[in-house]
C-alpha positions as CSV (number, residue, x, y, z in Angstrom):
1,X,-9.4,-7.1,77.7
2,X,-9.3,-3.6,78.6
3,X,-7.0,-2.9,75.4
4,X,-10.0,-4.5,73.4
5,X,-12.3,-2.0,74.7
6,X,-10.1,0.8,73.9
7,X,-9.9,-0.5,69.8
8,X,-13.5,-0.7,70.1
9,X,-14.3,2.4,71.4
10,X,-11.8,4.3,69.3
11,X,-12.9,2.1,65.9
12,X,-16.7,3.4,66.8
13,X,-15.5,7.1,66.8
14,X,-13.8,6.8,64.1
15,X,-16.5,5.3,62.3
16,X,-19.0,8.0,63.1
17,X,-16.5,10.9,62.9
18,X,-15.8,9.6,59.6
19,X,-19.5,9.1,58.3
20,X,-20.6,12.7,59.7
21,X,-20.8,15.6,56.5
22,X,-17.7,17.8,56.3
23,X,-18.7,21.1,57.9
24,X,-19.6,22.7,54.5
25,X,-21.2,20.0,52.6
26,X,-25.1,20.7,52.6
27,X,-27.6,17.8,54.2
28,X,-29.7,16.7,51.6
29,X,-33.3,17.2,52.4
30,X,-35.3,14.1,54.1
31,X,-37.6,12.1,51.7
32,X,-40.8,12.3,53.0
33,X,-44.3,10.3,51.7
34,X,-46.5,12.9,50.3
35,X,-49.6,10.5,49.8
36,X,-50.6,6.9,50.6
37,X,-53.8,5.3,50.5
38,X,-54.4,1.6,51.3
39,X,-57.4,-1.2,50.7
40,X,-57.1,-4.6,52.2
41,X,-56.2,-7.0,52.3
42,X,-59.5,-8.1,51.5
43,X,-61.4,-11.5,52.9
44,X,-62.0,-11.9,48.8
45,X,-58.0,-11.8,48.5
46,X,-58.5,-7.9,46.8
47,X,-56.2,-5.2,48.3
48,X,-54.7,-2.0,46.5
49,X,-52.2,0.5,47.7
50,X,-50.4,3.2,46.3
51,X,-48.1,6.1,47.6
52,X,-45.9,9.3,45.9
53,X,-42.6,10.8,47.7
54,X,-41.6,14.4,47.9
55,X,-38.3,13.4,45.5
56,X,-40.8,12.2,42.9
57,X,-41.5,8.6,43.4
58,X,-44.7,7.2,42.7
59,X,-46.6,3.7,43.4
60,X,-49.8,2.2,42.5
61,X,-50.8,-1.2,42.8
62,X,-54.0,-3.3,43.0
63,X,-54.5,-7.3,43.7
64,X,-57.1,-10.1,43.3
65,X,-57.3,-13.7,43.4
66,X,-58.2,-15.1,40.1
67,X,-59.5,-19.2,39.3
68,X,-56.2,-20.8,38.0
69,X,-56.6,-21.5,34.7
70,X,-55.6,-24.8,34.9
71,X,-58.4,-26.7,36.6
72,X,-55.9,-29.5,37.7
73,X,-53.9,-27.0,39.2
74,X,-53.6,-27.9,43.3
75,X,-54.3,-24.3,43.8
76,X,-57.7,-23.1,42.4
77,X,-57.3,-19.4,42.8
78,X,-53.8,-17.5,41.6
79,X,-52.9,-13.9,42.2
80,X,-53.5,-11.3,39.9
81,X,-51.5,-7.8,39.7
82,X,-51.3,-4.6,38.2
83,X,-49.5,-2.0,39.0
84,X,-47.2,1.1,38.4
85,X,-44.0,3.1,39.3
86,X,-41.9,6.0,38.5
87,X,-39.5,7.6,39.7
88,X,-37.0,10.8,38.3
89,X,-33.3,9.1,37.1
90,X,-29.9,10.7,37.7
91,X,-30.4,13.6,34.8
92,X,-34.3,14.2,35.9
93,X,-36.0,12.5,33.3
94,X,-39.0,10.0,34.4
95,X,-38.7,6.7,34.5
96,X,-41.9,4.9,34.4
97,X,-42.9,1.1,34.7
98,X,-45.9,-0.7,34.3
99,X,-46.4,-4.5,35.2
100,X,-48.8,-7.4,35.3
101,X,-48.0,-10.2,37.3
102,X,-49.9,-13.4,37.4
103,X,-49.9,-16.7,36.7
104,X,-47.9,-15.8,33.5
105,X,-45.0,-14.3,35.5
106,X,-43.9,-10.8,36.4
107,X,-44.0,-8.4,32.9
108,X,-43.1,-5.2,32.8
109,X,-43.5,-2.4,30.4
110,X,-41.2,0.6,30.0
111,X,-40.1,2.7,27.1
112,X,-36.2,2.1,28.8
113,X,-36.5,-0.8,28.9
114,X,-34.8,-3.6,26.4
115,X,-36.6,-4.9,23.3
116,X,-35.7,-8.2,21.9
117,X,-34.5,-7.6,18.3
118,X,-37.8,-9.3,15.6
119,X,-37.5,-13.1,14.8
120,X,-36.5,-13.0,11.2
121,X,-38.8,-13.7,8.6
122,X,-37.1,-17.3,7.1
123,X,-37.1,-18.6,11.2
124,X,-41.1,-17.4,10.6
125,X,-42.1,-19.4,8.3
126,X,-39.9,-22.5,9.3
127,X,-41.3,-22.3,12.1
128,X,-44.8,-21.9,11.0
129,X,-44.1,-25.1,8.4
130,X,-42.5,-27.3,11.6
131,X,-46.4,-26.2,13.4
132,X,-48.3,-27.0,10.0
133,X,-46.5,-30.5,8.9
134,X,-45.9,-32.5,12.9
135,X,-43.8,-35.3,12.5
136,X,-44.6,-39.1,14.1
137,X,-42.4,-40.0,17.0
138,X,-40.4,-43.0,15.3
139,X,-37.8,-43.0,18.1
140,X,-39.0,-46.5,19.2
């Protein structure tokens, strides 16, 4: 047991010894939140928040509840978002994003991020013919 105690001890210290900066590596500097704000939430559902860090993050977003628009839908109301971040990648260039999120899903919006190549024309018009000219269901 006592032997047990020892490895433990021992493993600890050489965990943090190991974890500490080497005596000439600089500490990066701390992260702190430059700005916040805050609304909510709201008894009408509303809220909005938004804050920016001192390495050049920055967040904004604002909520609602919404009627669903499905009027069958077991749940009348549905959350409605917009919103926006950014923050500085590895070479210092600015990433930004912004998003709605709903009842239609999360979407984002960024110039980085992927574009799905364009339907080509013939799919088109196929598929505007298959829309035009519905076929019966004859699988009975």
């Amino acid at each position: 047991m006592i032997f047990a105690a020892k490895f433990v001890a021992i493993a600890a210290f050489v965990a943090l010894a190991s974890s500490a900066p080497a005596g000439n590596e600089p500490t990066p500097p701390a992260i702190v939140i430059v700005r916040q704000s805050q609304d909510g939430p709201n008894p009408d559902g509303s809220y909005s928040y938004s804050y920016e860090t001192s390495n050049g993050i920055n967040v904004e977003e604002q909520g609602s509840l919404q009627p669903a628009s499905n009027p069958d839908a077991e749940n009348k109301e549905a959350n409605s978002v917009q919103g926006s971040y950014a923050y500085p990648d590895e070479n210092g260039n600015l990433i930004q994003v912004t998003y709605t999120a709903g009842e239609n899903g999360f979407q984002p919006e960024g110039a980085h991020l992927p574009v799905a190549p364009a339907v080509p024309e013939a799919i088109l018009k196929a598929l505007e013919w298959i829309a035009a000219h519905p076929e019966e269901d004859k699988l009975q």
